[in-house]
Residue frames as qw, qx, qy, qz and C-alpha x, y, z in Angstrom:
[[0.000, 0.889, 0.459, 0.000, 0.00, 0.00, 0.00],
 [0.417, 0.464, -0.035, 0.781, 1.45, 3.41, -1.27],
 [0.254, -0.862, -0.406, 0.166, 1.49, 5.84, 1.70],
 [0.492, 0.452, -0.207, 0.715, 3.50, 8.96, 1.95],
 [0.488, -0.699, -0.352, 0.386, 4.21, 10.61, 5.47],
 [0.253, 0.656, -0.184, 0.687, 4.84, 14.59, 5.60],
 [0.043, -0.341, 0.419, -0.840, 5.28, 16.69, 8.98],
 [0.347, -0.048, 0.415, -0.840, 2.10, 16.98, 9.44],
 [0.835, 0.122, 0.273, -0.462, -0.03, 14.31, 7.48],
 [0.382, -0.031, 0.908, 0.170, -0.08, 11.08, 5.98],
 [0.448, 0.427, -0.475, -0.626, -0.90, 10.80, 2.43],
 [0.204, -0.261, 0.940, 0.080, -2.61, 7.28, 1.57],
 [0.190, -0.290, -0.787, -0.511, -5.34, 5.30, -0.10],
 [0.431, -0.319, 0.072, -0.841, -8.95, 5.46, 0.60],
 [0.159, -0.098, 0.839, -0.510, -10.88, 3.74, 3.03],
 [0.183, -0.455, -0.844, -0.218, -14.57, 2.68, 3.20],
 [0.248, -0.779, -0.504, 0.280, -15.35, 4.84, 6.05],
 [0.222, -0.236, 0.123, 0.938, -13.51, 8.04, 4.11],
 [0.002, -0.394, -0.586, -0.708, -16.66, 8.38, 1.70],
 [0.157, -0.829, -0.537, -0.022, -18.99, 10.04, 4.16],
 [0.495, -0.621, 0.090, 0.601, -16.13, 12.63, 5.61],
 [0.466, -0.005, 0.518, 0.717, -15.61, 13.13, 1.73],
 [0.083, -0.717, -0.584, -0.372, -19.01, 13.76, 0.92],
 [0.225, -0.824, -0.404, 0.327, -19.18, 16.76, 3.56],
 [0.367, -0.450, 0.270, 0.768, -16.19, 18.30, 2.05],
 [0.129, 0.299, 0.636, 0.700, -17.98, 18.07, -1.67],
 [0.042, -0.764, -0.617, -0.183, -21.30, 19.26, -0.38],
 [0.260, -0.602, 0.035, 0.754, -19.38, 22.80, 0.84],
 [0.546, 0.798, 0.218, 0.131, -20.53, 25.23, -2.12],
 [0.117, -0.871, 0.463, 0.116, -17.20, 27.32, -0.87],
 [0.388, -0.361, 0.713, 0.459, -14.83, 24.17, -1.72],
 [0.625, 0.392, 0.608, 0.294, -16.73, 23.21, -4.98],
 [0.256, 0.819, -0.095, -0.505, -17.05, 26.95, -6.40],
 [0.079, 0.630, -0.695, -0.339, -13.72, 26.00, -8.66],
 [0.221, -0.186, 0.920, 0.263, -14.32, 22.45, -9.84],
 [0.160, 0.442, 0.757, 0.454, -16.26, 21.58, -12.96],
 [0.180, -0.693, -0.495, -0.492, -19.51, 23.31, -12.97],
 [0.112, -0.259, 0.484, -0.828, -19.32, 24.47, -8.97],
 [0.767, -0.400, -0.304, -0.399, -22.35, 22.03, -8.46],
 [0.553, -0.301, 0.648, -0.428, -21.91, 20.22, -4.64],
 [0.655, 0.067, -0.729, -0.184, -21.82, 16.53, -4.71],
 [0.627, -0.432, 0.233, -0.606, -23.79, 14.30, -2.62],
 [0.797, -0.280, 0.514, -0.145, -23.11, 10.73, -0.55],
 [0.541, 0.672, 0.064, -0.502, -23.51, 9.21, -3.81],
 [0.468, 0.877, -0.083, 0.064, -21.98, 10.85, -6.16],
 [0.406, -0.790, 0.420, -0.189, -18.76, 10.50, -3.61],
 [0.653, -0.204, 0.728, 0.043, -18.41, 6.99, -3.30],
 [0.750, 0.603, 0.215, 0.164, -18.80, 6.81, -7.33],
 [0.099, 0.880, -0.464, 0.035, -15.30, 9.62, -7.30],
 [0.341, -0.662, 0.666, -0.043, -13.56, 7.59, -4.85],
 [0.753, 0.198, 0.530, 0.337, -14.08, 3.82, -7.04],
 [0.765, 0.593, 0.088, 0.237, -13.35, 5.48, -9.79],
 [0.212, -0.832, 0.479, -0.184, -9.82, 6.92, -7.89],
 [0.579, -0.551, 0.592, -0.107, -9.18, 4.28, -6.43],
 [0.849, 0.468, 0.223, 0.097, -9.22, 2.16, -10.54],
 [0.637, 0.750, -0.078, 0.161, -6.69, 4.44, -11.59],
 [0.550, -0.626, 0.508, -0.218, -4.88, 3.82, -8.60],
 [0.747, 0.060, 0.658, 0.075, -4.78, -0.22, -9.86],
 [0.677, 0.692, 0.222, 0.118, -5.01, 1.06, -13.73],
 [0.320, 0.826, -0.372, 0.277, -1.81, 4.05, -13.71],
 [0.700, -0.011, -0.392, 0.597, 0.05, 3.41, -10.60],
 [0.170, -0.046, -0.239, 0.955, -0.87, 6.59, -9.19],
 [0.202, -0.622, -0.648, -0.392, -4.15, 8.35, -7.91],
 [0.125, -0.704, 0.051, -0.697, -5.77, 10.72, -5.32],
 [0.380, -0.195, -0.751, 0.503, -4.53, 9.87, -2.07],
 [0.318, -0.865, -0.328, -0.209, -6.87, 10.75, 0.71],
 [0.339, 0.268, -0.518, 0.738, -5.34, 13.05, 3.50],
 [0.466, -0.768, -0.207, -0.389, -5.72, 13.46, 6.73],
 [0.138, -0.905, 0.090, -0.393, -4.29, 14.68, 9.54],
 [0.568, 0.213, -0.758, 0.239, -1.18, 12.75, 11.10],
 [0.083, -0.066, 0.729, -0.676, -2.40, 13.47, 15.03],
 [0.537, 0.096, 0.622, -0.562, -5.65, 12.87, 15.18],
 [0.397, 0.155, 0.901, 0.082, -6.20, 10.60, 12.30],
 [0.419, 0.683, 0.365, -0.475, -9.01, 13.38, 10.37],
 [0.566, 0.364, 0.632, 0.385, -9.77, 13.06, 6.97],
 [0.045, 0.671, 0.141, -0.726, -9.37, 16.60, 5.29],
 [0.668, 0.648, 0.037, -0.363, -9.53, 15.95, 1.38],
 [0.817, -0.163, 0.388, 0.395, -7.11, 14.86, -0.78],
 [0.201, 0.722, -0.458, -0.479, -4.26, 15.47, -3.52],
 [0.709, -0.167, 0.677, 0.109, -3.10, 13.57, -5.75],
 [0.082, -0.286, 0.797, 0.525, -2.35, 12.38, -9.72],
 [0.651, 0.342, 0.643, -0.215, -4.79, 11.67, -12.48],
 [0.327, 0.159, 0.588, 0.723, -4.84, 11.43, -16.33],
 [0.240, 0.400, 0.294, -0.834, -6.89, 14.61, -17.54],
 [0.347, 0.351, 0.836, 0.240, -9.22, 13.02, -20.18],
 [0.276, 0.751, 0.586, -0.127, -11.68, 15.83, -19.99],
 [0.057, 0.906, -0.144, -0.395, -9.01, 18.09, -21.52],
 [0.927, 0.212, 0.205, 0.232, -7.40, 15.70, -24.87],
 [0.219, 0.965, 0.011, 0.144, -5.66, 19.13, -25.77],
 [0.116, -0.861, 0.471, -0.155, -3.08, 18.48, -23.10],
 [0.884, -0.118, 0.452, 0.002, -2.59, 14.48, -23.49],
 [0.734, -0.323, -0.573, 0.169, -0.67, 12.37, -23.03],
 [0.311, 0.373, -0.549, 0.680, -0.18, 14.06, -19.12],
 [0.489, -0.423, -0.646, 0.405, -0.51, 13.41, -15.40],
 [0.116, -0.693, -0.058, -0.709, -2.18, 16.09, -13.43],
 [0.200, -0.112, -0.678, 0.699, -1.87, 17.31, -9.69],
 [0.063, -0.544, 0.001, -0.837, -4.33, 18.40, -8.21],
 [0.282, -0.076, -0.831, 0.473, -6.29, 18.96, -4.68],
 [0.397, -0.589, -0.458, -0.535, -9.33, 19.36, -2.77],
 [0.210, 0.110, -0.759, 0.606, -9.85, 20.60, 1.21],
 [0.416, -0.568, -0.666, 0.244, -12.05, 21.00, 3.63],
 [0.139, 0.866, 0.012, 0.479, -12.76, 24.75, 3.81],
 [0.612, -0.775, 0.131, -0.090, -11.89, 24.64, 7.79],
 [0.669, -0.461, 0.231, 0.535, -8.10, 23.39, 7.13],
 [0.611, 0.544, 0.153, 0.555, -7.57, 26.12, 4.38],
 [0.027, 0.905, -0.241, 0.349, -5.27, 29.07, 4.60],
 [0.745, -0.617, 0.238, -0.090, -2.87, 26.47, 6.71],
 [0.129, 0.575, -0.769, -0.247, -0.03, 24.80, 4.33],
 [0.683, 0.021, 0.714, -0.154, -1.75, 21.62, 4.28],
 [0.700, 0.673, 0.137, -0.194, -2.81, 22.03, 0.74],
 [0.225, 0.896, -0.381, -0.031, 0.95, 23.16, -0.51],
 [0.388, -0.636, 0.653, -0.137, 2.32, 20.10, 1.52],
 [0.773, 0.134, 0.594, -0.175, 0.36, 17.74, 0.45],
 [0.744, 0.662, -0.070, -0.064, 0.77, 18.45, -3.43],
 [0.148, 0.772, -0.617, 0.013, 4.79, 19.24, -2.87],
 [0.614, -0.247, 0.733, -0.158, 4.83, 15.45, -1.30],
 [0.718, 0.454, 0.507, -0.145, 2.80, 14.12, -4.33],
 [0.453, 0.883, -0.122, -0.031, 4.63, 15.99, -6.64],
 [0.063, -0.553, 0.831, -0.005, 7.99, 14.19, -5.59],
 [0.756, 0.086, 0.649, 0.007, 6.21, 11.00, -5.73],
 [0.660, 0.731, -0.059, -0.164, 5.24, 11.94, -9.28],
 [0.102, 0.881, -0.459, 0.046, 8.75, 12.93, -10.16],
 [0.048, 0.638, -0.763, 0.090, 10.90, 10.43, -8.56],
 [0.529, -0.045, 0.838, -0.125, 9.00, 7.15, -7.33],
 [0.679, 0.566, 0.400, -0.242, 6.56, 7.15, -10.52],
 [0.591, -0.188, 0.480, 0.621, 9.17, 8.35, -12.89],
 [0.396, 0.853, 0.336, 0.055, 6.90, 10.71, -14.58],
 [0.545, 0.010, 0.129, 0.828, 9.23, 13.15, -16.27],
 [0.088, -0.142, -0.089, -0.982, 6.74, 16.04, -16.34],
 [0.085, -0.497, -0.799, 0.329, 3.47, 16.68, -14.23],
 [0.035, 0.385, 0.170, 0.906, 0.67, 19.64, -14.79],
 [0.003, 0.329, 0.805, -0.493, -2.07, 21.52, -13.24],
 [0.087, -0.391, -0.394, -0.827, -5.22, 22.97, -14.23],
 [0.027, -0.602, -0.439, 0.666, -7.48, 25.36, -12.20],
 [0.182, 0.745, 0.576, 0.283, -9.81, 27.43, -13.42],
 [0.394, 0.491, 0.019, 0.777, -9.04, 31.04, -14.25],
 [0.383, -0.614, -0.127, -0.679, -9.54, 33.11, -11.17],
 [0.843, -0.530, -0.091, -0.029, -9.06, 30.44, -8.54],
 [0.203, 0.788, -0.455, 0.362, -5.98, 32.27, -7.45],
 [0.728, -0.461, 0.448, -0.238, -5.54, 29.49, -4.56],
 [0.896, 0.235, 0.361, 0.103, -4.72, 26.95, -6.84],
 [0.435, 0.880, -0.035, 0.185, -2.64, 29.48, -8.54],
 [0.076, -0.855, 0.403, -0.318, -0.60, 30.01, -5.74],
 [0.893, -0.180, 0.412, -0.002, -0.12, 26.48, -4.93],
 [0.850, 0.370, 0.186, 0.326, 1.09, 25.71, -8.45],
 [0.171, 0.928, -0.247, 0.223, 3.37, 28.79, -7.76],
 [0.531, -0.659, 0.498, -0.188, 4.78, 27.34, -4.55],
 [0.868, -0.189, 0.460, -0.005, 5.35, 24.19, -6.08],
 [0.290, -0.421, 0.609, 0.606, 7.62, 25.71, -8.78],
 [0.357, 0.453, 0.719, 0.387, 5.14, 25.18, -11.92],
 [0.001, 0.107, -0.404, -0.909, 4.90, 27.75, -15.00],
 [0.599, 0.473, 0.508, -0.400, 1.87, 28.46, -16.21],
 [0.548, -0.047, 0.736, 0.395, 1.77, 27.19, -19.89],
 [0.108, -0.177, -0.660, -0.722, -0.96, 27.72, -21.46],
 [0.494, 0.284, 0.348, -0.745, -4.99, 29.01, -21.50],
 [0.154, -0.237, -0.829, -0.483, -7.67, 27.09, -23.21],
 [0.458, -0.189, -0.207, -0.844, -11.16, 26.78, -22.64],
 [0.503, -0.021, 0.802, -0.323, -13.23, 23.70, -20.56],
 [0.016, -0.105, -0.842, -0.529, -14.40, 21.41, -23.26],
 [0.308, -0.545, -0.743, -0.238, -18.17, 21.16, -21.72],
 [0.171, -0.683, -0.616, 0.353, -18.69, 24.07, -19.61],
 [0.298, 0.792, 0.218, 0.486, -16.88, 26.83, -21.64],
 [0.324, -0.940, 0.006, 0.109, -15.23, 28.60, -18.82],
 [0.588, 0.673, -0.365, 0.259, -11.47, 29.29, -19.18],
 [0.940, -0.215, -0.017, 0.265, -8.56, 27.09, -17.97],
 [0.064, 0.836, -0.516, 0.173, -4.94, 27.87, -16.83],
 [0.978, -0.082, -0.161, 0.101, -2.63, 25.15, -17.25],
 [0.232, -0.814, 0.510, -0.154, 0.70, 25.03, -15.12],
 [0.941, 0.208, -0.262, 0.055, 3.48, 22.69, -15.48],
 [0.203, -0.751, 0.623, -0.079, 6.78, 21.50, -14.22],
 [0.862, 0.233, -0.446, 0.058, 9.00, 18.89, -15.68],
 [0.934, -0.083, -0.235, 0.257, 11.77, 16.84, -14.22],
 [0.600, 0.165, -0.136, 0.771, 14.82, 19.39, -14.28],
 [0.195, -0.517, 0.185, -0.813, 12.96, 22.68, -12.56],
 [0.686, -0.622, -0.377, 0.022, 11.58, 19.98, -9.79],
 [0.149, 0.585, -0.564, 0.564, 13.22, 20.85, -6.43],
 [0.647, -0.334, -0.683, 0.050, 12.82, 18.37, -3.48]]
């Protein structure tokens, strides 16, 4: 089982009993604003994310680890690695990206968690270049992919909602551990 320990949390697959703890974090209209459409996702809709995570986990070798909190064991969202399908424009490549719990933003958890993942990427996975996409405006996500040494590349467009995309990258030789 892939885990990764920082400082402060532990990076590792998902559980059975993560999909309700998930679901509260999706149904926050403040963490969903920025992903796809900004619709809230329910029980569900959750446990349909996290199988289909936890395939590409068993399909790539890499997926969205859940996180949570190394002292008391809490489940605050996750980071992790996925192929972006819904964007063919920028395939073949491996995206970072992450989701919290509004209550542990504005804390470095986000920033830690990706910079961990983003050395897996890099050095255990052997990817040789990793991106990110965030939606134009979600200057959090902006400043993550700043901190974590990635360029922004390139604007395009979401294929199916039409809003506009900012991709950020970083290969092998600008990584820093």
């Amino acid at each position: 089982m892939t885990e990764i320990h920082t400082p402060r949390l532990l990076l590792r697959r998902w559980h059975d009993d993560d999909i309700a703890f998930m679901a509260e974090i999706n149904a926050d209209p403040r963490v969903m604003r920025w992903v796809d459409d900004g619709s809230t996702r329910d029980l569900d809709a959750t446990a349909e994310d996290i199988e289909r995570w936890e395939e590409e986990w068993d399909e790539e070798g890499f997926g969205l680890f859940a996180v949570e909190l190394l002292g008391s064991g809490e489940l605050i969202g996750f980071t992790g690695l996925s192929v972006p399908e819904f964007l063919p424009e920028v395939l073949p490549a491996v995206a970072i990206s992450w989701r919290l719990g509004s209550q542990f933003w504005g804390q470095g958890y986000a920033s830690e968690a990706a910079h961990a993942t983003l050395e897996f990427a890099l050095q255990d996975r052997g990817l040789d270049r990793v991106i990110s996409i965030s939606r134009l405006g979600d200057t959090a996500s902006a400043n993550i992919a700043d901190k974590l040494g990635m360029e922004p590349e390139r604007e395009t467009v979401h294929p199916v909602h039409g809003f506009p995309l900012v991709v950020h990258s970083i290969d092998l030789t600008e990584f820093e551990a």
